[in-house]
C-alpha positions in Angstrom: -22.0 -0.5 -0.5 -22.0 0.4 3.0 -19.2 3.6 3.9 -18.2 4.5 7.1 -16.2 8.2 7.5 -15.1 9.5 10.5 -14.5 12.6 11.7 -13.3 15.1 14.8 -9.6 13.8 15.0 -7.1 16.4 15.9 -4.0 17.7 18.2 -5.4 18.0 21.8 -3.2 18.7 25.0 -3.1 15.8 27.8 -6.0 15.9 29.8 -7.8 17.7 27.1 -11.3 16.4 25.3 -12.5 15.2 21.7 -15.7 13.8 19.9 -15.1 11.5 17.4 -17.7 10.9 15.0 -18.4 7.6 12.7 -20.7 8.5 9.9 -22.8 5.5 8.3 -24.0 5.5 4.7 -26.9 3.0 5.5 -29.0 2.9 8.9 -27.0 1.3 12.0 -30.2 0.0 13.4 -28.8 -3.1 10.5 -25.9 -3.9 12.5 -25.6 -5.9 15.7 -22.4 -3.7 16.6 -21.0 -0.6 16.1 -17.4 0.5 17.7 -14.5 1.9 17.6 -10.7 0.7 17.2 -7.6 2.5 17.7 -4.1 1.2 16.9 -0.6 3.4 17.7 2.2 2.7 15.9 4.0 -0.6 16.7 1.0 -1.6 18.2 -1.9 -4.2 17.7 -5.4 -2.6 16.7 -7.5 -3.0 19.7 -10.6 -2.2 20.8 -11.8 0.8 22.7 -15.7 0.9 22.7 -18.6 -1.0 21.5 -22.3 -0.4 21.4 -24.6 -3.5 21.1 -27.7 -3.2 18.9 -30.0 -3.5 22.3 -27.7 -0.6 23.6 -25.8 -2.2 26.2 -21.4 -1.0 26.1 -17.8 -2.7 26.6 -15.3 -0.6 27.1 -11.2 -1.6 27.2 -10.3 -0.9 30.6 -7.3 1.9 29.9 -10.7 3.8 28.7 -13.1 3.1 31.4 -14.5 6.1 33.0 -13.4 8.4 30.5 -14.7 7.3 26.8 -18.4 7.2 26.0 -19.6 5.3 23.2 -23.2 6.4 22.1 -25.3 6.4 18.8 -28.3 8.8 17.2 -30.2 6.1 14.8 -31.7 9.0 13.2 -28.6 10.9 11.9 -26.7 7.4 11.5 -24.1 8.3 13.5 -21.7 6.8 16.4 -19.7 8.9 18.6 -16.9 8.9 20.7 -16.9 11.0 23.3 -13.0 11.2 24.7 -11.9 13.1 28.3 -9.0 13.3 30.0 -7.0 12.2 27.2 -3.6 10.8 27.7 -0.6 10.5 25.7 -1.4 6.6 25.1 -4.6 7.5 23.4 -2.4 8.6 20.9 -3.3 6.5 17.7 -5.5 6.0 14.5 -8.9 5.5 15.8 -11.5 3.4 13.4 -14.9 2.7 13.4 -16.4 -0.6 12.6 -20.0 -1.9 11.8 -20.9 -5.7 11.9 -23.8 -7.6 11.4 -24.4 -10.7 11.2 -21.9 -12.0 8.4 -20.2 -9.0 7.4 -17.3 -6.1 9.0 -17.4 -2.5 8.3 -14.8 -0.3 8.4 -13.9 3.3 7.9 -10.8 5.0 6.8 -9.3 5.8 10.8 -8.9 9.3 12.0 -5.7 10.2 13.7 -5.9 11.7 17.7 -2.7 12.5 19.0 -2.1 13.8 22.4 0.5 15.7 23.6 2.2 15.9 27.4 
């Protein structure tokens, strides 16, 4: 079974930084995406950041310029890197895998962000 766990949630302080770390339990060099979801509460999951296999990124726009997505192949690991947080970055943020036929996910790790 493939398990994703992700780490480095927390409290931060507007304009304040986290990374956010998506440990995979089988090489990501398998999947044809890796990225990462948030979803606030009364809100629709949506996606923030993905990385294509080939290493090219899509970012939502309320992110752009100040999320990185990036991978390490050898440690199996995706990161988030998040700056100048906001108060609307405030949600669960997930990690997904996905190859060909099949959707990975992980158990969310909550970022809140306070004015």
């Amino acid at each position: 079974q493939v398990q994703l766990v992700e780490s480095g949630g927390g409290l931060v302080q507007a304009g304040g930084s986290l990374r956010l770390s998506c440990a995979v339990s089988r090489g990501i060099f398998r999947f044809n995406v890796m990225a990462w979801y948030r979803q606030a509460p009364g809100k629709q999951r949506e996606l923030v950041a993905a990385i294509i296999s080939g290493g090219s990124t899509n970012y939502a726009d309320p992110v752009k310029g100040r999320f990185t997505i990036s991978r390490d192949n050898a440690k199996n690991t995706v990161y988030l890197q998040m700056n100048s947080l906001k108060p609307e970055d405030t949600a669960v943020y997930y990690c997904d895998a996905d190859s060909a036929s099949t959707r990975y996910w992980g158990q969310g790790t909550q970022v809140t962000v306070s004015s």
